[in-house]
C-alpha positions in Angstrom: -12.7 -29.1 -40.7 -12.8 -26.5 -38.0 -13.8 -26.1 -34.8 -14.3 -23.9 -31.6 -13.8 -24.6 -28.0 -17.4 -22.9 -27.7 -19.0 -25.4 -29.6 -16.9 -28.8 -28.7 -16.8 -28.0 -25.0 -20.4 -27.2 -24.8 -20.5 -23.5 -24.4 -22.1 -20.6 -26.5 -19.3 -19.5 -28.1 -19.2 -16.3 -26.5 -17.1 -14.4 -23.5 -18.9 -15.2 -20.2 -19.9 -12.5 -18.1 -17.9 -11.4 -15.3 -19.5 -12.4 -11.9 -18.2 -11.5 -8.5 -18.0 -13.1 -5.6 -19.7 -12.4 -2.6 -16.4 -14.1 -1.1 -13.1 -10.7 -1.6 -9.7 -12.0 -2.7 -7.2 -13.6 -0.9 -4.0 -11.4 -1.2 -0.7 -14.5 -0.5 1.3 -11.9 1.6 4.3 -13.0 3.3 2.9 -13.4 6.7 0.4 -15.3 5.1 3.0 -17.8 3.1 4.6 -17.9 7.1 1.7 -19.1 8.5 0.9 -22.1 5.4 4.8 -22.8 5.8 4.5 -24.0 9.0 0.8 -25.2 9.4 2.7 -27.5 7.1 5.5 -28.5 8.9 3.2 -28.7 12.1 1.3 -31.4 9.9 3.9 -33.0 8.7 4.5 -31.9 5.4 7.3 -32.3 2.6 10.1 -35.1 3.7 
């Protein structure tokens, strides 16, 4: 017995077509992981 993922999971079996977002990429630069880090520790985060 075999199966696909496209036909168990509901799908059509084929590759989806690529739509972008109206909403760009967030590039995780290290400012950026500075400012998470410690609007995490502001809130109270990992203890």
């Amino acid at each position: 017995m075999s199966s696909s993922c496209g036909r168990d999971c509901g799908g059509s079996g084929g590759v989806r077509p690529y739509i972008r977002s109206k909403v760009p990429r967030l590039r995780w630069t290290p400012e950026l992981h500075r400012c998470f880090v410690n609007a995490i520790q502001t809130l109270g985060g990992h203890h």
